[in-house]
C-alpha positions as CSV (number, residue, x, y, z in Angstrom):
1,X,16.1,21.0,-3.9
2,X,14.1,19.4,-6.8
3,X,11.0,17.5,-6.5
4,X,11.7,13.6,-6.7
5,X,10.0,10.8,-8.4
6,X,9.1,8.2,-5.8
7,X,11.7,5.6,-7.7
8,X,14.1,8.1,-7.3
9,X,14.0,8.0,-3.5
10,X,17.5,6.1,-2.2
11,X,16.6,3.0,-0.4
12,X,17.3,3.6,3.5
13,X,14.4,6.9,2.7
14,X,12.0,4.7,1.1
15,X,8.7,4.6,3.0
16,X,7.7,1.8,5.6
17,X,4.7,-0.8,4.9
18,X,2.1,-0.3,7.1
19,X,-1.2,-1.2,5.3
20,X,-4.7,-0.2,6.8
21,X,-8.2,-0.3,5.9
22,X,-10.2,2.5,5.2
23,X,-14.1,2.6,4.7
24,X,-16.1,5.2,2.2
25,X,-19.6,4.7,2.0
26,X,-20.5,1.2,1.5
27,X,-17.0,0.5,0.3
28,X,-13.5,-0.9,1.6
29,X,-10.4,0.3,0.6
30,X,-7.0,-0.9,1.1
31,X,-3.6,1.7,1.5
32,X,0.1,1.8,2.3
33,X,2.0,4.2,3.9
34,X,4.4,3.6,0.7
35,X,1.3,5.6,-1.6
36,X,0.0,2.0,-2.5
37,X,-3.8,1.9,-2.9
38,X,-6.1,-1.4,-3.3
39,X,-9.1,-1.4,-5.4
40,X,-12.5,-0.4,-3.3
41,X,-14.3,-3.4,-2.3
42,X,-17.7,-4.6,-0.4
43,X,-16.5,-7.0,1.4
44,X,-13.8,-5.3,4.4
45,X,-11.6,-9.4,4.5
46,X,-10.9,-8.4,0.4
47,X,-9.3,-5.4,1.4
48,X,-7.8,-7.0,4.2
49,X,-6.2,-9.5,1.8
50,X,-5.6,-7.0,-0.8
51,X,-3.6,-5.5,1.7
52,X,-1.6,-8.9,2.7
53,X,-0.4,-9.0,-0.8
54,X,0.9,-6.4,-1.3
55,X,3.2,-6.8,1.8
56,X,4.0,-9.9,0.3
57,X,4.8,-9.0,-3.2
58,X,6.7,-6.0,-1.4
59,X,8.7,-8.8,0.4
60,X,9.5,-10.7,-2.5
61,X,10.8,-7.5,-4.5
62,X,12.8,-7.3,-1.9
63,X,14.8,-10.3,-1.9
């Protein structure tokens, strides 16, 4: 079976949103099981909320 693009994955197969912080050095980052990643920050509540909003533009996108 072929390799598939992540926009090619039907709908009911599409990953969950589950978004956790990770921490590298002196840096915060933001992820989603979906591959999603947020920009590293210093401050651990701006990931947190980087995080938030991407679970809420994922909610809008989805109706």
């Amino acid at each position: 079976m072929p390799d598939r693009a992540p926009h090619d994955v039907p709908p009911a197969a599409a990953p969950r949103h589950r978004t956790s912080t990770s921490e590298r050095g002196s840096f915060c980052l933001a992820r989603c099981d979906c591959g999603w990643r947020g920009p590293a920050r210093r401050a651990r509540s701006q990931a947190r909320t980087d995080a938030e909003r991407h679970l809420a533009d994922v909610a809008a996108a989805d109706g």
